[in-house]
VOBA-1610 file (N, C-alpha, C; in pm, whole numbers, padded with zeros to 5 digits, always signed):
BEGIN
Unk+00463+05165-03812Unk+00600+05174-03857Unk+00696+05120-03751Unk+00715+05159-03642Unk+00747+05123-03509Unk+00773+04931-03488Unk+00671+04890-03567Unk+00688+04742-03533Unk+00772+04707-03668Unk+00715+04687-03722Unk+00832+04722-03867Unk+00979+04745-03807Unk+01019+04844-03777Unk+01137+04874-03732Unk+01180+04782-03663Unk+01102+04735-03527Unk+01158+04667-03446Unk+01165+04507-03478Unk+01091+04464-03628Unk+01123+04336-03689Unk+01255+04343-03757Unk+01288+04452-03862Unk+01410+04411-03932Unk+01519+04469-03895Unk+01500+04588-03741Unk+01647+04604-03704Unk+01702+04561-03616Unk+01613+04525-03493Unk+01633+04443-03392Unk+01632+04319-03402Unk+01514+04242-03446Unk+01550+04073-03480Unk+01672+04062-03539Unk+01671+04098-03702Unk+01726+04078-03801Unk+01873+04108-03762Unk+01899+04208-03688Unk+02048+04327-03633Unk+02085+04279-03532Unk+02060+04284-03404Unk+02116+04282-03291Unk+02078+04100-03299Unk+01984+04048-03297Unk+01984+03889-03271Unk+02099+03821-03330Unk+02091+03883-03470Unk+02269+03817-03528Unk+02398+03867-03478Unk+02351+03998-03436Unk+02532+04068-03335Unk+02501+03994-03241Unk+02453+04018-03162Unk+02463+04000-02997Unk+02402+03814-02966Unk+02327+03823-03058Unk+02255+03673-03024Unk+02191+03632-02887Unk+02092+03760-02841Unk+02009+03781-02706Unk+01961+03876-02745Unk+01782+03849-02780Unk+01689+03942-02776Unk+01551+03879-02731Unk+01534+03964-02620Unk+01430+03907-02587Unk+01244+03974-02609Unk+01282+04100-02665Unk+01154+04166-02649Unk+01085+04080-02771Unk+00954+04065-02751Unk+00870+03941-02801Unk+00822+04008-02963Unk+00823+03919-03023Unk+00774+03982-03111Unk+00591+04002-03186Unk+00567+04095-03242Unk+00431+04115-03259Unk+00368+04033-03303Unk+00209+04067-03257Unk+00133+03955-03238Unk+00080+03894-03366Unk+00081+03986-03459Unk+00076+03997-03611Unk+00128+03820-03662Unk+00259+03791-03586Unk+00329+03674-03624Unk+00313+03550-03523Unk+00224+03598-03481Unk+00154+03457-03360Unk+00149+03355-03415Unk+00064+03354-03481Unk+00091+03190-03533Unk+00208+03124-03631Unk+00324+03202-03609Unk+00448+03130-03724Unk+00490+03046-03683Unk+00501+03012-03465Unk+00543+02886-03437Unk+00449+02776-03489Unk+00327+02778-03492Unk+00216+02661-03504Unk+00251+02614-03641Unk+00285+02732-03761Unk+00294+02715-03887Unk+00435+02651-03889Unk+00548+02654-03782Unk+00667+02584-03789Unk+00588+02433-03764Unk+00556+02441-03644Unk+00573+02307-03598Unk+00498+02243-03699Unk+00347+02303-03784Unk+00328+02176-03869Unk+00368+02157-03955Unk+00488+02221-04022Unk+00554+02202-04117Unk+00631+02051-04129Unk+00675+02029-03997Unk+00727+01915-03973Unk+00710+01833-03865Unk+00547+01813-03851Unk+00535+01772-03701Unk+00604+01608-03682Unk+00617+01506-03765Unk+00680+01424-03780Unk+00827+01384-03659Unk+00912+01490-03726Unk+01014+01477-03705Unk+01042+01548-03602Unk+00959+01615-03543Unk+00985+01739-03443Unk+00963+01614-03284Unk+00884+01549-03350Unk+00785+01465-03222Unk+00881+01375-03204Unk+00963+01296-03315Unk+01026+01206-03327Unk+01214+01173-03243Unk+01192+01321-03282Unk+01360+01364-03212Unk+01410+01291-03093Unk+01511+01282-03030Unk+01533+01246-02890Unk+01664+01314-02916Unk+01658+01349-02751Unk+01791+01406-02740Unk+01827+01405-02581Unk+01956+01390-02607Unk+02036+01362-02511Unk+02085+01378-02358Unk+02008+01501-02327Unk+02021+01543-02206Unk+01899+01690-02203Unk+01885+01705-02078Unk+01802+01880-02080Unk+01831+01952-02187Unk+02025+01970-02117Unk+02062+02052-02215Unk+02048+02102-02362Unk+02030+01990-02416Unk+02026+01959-02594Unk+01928+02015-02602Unk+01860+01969-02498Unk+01680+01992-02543Unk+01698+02132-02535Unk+01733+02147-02412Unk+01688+02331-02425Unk+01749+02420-02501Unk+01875+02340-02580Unk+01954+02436-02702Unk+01887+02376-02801Unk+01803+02327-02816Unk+01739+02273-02969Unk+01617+02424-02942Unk+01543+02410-02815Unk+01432+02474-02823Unk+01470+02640-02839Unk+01599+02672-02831Unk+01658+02811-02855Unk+01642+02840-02985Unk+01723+02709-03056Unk+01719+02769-03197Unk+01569+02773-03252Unk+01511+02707-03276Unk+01375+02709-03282Unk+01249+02833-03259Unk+01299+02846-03166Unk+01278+02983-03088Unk+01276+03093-03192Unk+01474+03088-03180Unk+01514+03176-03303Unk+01493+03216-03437Unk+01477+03114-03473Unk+01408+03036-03638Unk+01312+03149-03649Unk+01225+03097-03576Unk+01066+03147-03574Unk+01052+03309-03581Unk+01146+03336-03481Unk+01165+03490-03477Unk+01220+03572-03587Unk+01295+03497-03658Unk+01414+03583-03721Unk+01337+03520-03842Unk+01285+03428-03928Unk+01216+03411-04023Unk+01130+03507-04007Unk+01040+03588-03942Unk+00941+03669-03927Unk+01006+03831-03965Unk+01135+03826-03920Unk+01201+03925-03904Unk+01245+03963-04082Unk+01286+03861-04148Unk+01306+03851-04279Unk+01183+03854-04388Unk+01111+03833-04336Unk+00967+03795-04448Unk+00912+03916-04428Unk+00885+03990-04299Unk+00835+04144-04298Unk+00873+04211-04409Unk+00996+04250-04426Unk+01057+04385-04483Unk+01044+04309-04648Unk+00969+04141-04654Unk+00949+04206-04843Unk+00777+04257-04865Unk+00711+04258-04758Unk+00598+04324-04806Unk+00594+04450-04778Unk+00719+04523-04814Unk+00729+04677-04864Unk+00824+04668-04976Unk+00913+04538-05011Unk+00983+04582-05135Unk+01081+04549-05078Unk+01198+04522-04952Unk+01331+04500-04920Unk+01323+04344-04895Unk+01395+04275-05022Unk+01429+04141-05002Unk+01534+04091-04961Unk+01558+04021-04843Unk+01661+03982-04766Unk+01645+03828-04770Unk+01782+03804-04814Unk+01762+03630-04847Unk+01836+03573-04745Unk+01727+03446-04752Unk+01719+03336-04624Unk+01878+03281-04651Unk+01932+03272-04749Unk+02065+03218-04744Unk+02165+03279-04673Unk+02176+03434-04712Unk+02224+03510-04651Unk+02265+03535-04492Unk+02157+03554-04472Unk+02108+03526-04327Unk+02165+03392-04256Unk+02163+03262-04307Unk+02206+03185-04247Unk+02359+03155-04288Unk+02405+03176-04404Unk+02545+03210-04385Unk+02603+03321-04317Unk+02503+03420-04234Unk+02586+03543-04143Unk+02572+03438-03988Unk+02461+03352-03999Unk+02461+03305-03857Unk+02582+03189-03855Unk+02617+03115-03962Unk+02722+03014-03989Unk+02856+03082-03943Unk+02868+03194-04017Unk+03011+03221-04005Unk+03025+03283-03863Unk+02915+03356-03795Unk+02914+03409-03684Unk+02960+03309-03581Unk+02895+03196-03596Unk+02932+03064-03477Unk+03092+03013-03532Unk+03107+03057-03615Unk+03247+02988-03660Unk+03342+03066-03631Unk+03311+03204-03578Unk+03429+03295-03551Unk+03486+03349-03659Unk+03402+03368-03771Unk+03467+03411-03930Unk+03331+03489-03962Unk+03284+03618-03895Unk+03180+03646-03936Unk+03264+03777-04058Unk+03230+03800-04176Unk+03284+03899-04321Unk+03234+04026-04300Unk+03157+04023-04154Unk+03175+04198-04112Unk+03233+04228-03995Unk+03305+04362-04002Unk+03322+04382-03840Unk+03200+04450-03788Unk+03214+04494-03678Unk+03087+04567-03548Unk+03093+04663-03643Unk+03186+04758-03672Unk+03110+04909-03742Unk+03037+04882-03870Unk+03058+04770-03950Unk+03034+04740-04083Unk+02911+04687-04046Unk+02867+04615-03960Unk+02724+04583-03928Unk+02657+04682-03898Unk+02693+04763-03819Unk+02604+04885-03772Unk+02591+05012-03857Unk+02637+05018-03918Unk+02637+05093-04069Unk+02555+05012-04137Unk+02558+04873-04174Unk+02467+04825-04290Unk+02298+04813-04246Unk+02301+04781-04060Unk+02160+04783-04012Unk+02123+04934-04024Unk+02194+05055-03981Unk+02152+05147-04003Unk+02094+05228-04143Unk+02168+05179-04253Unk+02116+05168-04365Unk+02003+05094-04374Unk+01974+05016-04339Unk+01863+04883-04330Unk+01736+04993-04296Unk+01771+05036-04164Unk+01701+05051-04075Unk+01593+05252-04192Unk+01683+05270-04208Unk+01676+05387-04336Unk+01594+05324-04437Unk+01618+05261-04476Unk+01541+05192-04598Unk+01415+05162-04543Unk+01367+05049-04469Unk+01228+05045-04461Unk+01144+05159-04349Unk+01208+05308-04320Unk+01119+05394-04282Unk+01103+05431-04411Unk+01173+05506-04492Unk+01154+05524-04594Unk+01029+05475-04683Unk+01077+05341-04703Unk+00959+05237-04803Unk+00803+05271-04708Unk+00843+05205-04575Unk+00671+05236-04464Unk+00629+05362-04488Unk+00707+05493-04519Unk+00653+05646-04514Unk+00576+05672-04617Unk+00614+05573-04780Unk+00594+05611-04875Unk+00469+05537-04906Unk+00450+05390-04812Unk+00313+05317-04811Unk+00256+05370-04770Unk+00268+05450-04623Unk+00159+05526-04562Unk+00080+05657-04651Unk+00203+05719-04718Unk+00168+05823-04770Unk+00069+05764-04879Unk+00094+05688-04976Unk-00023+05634-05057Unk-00153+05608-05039Unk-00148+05558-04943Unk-00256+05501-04876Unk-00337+05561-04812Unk-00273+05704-04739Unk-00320+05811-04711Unk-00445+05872-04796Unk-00320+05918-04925Unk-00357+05974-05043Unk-00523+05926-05104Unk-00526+05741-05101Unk-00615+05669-05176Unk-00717+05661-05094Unk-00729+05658-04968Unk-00824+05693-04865Unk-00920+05807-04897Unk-00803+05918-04887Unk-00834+06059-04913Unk-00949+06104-05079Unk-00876+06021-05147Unk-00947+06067-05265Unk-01052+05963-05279Unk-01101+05840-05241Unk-01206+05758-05218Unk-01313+05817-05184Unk-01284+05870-05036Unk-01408+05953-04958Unk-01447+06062-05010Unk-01353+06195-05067Unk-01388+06255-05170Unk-01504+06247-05258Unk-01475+06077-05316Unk-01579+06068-05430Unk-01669+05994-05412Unk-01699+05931-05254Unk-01775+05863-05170Unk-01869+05992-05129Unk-01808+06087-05071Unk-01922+06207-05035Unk-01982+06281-05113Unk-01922+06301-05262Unk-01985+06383-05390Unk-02117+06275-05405Unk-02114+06146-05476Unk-02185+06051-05471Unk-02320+06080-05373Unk-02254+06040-05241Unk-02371+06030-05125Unk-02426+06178-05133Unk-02381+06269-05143Unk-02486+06410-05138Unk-02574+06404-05247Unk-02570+06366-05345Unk-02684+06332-05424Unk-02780+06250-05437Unk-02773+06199-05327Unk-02879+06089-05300Unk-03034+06107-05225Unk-03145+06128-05278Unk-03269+06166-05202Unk-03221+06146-05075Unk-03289+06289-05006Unk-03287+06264-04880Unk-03186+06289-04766Unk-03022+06335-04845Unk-02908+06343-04761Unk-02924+06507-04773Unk-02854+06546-04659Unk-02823+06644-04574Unk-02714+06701-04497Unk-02634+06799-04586Unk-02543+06839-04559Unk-02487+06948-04379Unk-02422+06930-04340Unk-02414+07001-04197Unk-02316+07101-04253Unk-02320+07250-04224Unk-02229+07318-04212Unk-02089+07272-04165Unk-02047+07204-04111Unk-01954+07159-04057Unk-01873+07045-04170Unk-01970+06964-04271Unk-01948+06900-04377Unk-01997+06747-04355Unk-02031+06742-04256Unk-02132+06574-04219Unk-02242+06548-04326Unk-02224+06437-04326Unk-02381+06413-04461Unk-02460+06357-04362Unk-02554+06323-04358Unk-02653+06252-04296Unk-02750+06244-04392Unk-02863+06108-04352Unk-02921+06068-04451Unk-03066+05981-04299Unk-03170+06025-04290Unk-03274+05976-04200Unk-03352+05847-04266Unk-03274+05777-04128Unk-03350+05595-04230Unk-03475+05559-04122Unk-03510+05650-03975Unk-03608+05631-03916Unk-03571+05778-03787Unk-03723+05840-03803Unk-03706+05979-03720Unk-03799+05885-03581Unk-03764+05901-03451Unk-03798+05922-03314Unk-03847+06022-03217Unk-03921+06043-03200Unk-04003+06120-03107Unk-03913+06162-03001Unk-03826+06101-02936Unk-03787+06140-02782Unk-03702+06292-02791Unk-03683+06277-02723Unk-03558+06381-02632Unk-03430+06406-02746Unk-03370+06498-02794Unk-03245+06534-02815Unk-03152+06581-02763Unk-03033+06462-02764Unk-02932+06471-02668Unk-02844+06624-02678Unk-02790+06645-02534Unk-02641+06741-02585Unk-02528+06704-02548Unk-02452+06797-02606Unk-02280+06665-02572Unk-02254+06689-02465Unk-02300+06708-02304Unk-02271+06682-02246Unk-02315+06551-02179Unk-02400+06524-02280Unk-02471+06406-02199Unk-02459+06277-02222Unk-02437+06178-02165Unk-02433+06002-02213Unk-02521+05905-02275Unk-02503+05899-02394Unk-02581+05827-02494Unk-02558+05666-02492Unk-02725+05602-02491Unk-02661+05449-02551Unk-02708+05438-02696Unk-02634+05385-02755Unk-02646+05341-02951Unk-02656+05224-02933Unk-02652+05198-03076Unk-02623+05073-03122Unk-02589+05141-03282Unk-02464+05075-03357Unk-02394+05145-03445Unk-02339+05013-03556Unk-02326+05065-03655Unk-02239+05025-03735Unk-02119+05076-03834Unk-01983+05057-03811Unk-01905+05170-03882Unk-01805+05103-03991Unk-01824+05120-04098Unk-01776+05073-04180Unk-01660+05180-04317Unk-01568+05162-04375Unk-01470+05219-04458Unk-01559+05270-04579Unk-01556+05343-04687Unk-01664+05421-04788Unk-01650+05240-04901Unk-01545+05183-04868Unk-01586+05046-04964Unk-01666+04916-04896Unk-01692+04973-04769Unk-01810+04877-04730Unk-01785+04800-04623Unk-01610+04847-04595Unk-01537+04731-04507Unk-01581+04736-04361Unk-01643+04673-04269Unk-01693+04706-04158Unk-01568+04716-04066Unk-01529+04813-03996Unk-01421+04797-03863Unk-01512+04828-03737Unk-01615+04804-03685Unk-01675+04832-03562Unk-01795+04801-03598Unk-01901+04767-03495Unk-01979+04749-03478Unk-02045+04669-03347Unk-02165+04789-03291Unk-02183+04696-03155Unk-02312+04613-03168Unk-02398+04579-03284Unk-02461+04490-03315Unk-02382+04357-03285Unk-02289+04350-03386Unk-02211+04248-03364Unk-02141+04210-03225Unk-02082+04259-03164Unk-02083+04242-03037Unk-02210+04184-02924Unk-02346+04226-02971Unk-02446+04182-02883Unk-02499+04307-02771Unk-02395+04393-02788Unk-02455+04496-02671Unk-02434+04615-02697Unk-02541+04709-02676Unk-02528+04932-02694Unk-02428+04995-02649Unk-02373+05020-02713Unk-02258+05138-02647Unk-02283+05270-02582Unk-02228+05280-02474Unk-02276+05412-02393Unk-02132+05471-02342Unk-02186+05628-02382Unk-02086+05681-02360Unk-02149+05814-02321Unk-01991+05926-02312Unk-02037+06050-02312Unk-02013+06114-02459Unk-02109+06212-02503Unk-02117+06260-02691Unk-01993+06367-02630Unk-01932+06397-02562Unk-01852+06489-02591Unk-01689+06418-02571Unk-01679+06298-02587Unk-01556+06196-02554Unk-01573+06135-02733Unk-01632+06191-02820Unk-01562+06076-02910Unk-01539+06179-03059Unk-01525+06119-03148Unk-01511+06202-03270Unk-01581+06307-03287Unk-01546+06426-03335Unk-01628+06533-03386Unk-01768+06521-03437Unk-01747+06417-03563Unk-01866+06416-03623Unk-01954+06329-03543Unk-01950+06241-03473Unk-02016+06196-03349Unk-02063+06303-03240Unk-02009+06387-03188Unk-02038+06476-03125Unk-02170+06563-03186Unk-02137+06646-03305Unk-02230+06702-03381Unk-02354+06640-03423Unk-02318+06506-03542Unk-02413+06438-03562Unk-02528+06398-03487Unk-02513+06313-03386Unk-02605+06282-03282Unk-02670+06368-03178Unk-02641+06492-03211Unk-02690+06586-03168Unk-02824+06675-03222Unk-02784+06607-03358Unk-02937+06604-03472Unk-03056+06523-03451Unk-03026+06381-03365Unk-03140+06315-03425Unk-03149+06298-03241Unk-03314+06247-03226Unk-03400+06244-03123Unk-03396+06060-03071Unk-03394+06064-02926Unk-03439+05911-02884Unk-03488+05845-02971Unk-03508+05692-02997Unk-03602+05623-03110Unk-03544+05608-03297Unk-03446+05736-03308Unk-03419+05780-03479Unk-03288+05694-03491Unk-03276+05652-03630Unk-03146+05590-03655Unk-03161+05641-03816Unk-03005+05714-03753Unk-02926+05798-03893Unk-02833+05714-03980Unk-02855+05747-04130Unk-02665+05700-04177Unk-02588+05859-04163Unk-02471+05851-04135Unk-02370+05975-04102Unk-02261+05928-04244Unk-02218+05996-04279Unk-02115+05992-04332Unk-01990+06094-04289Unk-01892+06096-04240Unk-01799+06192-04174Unk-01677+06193-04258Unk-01630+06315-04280Unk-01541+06335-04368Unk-01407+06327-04258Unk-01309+06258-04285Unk-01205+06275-04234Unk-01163+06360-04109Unk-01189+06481-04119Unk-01116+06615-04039Unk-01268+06610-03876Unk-01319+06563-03910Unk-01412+06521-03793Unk-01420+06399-03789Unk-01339+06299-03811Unk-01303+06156-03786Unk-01192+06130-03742Unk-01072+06104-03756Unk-00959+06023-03722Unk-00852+06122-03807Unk-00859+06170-03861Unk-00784+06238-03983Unk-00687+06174-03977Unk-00563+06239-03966Unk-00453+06143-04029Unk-00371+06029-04012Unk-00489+06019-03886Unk-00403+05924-03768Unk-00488+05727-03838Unk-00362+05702-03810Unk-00366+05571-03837Unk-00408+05426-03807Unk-00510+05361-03786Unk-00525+05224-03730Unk-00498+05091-03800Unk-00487+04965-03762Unk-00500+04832-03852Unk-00593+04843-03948Unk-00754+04942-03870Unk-00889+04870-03932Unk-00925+05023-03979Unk-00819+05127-03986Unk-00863+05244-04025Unk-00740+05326-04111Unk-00753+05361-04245Unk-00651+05421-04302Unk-00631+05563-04230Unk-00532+05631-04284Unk-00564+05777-04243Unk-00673+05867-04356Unk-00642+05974-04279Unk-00722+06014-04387Unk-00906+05948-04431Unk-00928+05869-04372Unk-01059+05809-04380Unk-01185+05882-04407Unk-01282+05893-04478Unk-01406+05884-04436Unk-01503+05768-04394Unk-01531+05814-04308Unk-01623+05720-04210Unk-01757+05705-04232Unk-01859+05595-04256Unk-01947+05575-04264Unk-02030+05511-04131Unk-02119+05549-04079Unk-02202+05474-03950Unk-02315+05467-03981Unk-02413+05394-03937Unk-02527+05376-03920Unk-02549+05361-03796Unk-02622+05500-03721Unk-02631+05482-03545Unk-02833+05508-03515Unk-02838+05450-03422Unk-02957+05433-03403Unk-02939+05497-03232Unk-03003+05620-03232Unk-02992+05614-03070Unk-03141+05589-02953Unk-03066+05457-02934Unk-03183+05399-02796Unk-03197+05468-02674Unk-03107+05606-02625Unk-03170+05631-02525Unk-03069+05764-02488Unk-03091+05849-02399Unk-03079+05893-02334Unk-03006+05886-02170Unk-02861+05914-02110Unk-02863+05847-01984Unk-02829+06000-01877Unk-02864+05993-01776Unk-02718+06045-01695Unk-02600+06043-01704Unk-02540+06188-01675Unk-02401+06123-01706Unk-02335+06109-01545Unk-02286+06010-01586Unk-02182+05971-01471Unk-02149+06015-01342Unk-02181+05966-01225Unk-02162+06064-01090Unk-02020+06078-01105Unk-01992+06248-01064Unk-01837+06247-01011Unk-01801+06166-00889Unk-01693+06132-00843Unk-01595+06096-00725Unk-01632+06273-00627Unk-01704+06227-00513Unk-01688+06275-00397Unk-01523+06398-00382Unk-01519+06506-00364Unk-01447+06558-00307Unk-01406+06556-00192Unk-01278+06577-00144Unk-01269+06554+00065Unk-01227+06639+00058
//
């Protein structure tokens, strides 16, 4: 939400009051200069101009463009459409000394602005929340009926796709895996296969149902887990993770480690 905010009240608000903003904008919109420049690489290459100066007030606006187009196109993928005309008749009249608001009338209308898309973001999140929530629901009814799964008091499913002989870890101790974690529709957000290398950690540093789970199966065994939300991430939010989630893994644990020497006391 936070970046959101800081696209349509700060670009969009203070770049047209003040016309100096420098905090960069998210990375989300990285490539809109590349998508400028090939829009018109022609004419961009072609230009000449007249002194540094020009140059370096051409490369301002440009700059600007880039920023403040980003700043405008955000807030319609929640529903607030702000037109490009608009916008450039507030920057027209602004350079002309005829801008049709005063300072309080702007800061009242960004603050309204600024109202509106928490609003709209609260009400995406909340959905999305919601659709998460009731997915995994009917992702875990499903998976408990499946030969072979196994419910934990705690509410973990697990399901044994190969049992191992070794050692069973406890959470105090540092495990290496190798994992795969994917959304209940299949969507993968992690995985250290893909990466090329085992993850090692300590079992008492990561999610609940990580903690518990892997506390079931022995050196050599690789489990599917299924984790219900409230021992996952619960309501908290990522790019590659809704709230509300249930989590699916497939962990295989390769080993057993020491954990970690402390730092020396003096």
């Amino acid at each position: 939400m936070k970046s959101m905010l800081k696209l349509s009240l700060l670009a969009a608000t203070v770049a047209l009051a003040v016309g100096c903003q420098k905090e960069e904008a998210p990375k989300t919109d990285a490539a809109a200069p590349a998508a400028t420049e090939a829009a018109a690489p022609a004419e961009a290459s072609a230009m000449q101009f007249k002194s540094d100066d020009d140059k370096a007030a051409y490369a301002i606006g440009v700059s600007f463009a880039t920023y403040l187009k980003a700043s405008v196109e955000k807030p319609k993928e929640i529903g607030i459409e702000l037109s490009d005309e608009m916008v450039l008749k507030g920057i027209t009249d602004s350079f002309a000394g005829n801008a049709g608001l005063k300072e309080d009338e702007i800061r009242t209308v960004l603050e309204g602005l600024d109202a509106r898309v928490s609003k709209k973001m609260a009400e995406k999140a909340a959905a999305k929340s919601a659709a998460a929530l009731k997915a995994g629901e009917d992702f875990r009814a499903d998976f408990a009926k499946k030969d072979g799964v196994t419910k934990t008091d705690s509410g973990i499913l697990y399901q044994v796709e190969k049992q191992g002989d070794g050692a069973t870890p406890k959470a105090t101790d540092v495990v290496k895996v190798h994992y795969t974690g994917t959304l209940t529709d299949g969507t993968k957000f992690d995985s250290s296969i893909d990466r090329g290398e085992p993850a090692t950690f300590p079992l008492n540093r990561v999610i609940p149902g990580w903690t518990e789970g892997l506390q079931l199966m022995k050196v050599g065994s690789k489990y599917k887990f299924v984790i219900p939300p409230e021992l996952a991430y619960g309501d908290q939010e990522s790019p590659a993770i809704p709230a509300n989630s249930t989590l699916v893994f497939e962990v295989e644990l390769l080993g057993i480690e020491a954990p970690a020497a402390q730092p020396a006391t003096k």
